[in-house]
Structures are given as structure tokens and as C-alpha cells.
C-alpha positions in Angstrom: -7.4 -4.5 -14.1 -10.7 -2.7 -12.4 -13.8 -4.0 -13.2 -16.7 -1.6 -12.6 -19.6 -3.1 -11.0 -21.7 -2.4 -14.2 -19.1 -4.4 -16.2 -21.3 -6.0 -18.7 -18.2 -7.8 -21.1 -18.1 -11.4 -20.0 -14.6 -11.1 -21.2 -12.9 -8.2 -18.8 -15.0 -9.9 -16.2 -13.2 -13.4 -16.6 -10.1 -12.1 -16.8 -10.4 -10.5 -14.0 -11.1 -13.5 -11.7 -8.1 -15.4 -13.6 -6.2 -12.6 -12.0 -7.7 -13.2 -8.7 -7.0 -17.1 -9.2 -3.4 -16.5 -9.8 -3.3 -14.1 -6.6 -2.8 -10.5 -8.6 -4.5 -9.1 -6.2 -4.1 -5.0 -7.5 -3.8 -4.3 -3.7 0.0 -3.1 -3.4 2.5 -0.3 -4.6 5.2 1.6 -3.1 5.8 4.2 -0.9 8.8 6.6 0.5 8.7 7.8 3.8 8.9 11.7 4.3 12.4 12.6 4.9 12.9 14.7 8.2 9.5 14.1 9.0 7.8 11.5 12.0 4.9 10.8 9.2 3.8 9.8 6.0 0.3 9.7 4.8 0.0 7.6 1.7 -3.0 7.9 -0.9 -4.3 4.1 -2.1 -7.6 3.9 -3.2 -7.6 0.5 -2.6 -7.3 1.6 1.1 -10.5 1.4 2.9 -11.3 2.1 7.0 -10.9 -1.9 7.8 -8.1 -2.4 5.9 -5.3 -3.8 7.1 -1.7 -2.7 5.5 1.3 -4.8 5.4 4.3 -3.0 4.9 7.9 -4.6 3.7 11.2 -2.4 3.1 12.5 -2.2 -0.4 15.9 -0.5 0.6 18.6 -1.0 3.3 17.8 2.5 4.5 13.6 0.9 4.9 15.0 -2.3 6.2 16.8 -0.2 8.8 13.9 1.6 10.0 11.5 -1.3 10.4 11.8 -1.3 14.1 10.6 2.5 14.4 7.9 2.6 11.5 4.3 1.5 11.7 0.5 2.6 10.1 -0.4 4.3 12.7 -4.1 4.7 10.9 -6.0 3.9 8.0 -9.2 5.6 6.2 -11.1 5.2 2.9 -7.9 5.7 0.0 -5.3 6.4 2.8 -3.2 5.6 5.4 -0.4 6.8 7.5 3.1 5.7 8.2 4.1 6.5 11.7 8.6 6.7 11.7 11.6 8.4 12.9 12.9 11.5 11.3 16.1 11.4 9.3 16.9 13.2 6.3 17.0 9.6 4.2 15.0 10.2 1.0 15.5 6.6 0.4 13.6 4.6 3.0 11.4 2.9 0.6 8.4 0.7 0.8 6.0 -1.7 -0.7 2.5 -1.9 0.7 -0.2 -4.0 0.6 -3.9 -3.0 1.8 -6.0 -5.8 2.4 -9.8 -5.9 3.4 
């Protein structure tokens, strides 16, 4: 749930900080990496300049390239992945951006 800062129903703004109490943070999705490319930029509004991304593999083919892949930079509603090319189309995966 997004609650714009000119919410003004008491009731989307308390269920939003239930959701914060119960750590749903809205701060995470997926991502694939490019295949047969060295990097991936990935759009996440959430994303902002101080950020900081946490990244965890959600195939064997992502668990495999941990070693090669980092975010090798983040701006405001992006970041980039930073890998070695392959032709997978399956090296997914899931981010968080925090901050």
C-alpha cells in the first residue's frame, strides 16, 4: 500500500503502519539479469541515490552467478546489476532497496 503524503483517511494511514509493524516493507520485487549482456539496469521506484540493494538468487542459474554479480550503482527509481555474460534467460533475482 502507498500512502500519499496528503493522505487524509485515518484508515489507509493505520493500515499502513500495521504493515510497517509486521515488516511489509513494499521495498522488494524481482529481477532477471540480461542474457548475453555484462549489465542490467533495473527500474524500482522505491530506489533512491542512498539506497542500499540487497540482492538474493531465486534460481540455481542466480545462485550460480552470485560470485560474479553486484549493483554496481544506484540512482533515484534505479539501479544496475553488474554480471557475467551467458545466454541464461533464467538467472533470476529478488531485490530489496533500502534507505
Amino acid at each position: 500500500m502507498t500512502v500519499s503524503t496528503d493522505e487524509t483517511d485515518q484508515r489507509k494511514i493505520n493500515t499502513a503502519i500495521q504493515q510497517l509493524e509486521q515488516g511489509r516493507l513494499n521495498v522488494g520485487a524481482t529481477c532477471t539479469l540480461r542474457a548475453s549482456q555484462t549489465t542490467t539496469t533495473v527500474a524500482a521506484a522505491n530506489c533512491g541515490t542512498g539506497s542500499q540493494v540487497q540482492l538474493t538468487p531465486k534460481t540455481a542459474n542466480a545462485a550460480a552467478a552470485v560470485a560474479t554479480t553486484y549493483v554496481s550503482a544506484v540512482g533515484n527509481g534505479t539501479f544496475t546489476i553488474t554480471h557475467a555474460s551467458n545466454a541464461q534467460t533464467d538467472r533470476t533475482f529478488g531485490y530489496a532497496c533500502i534507505g
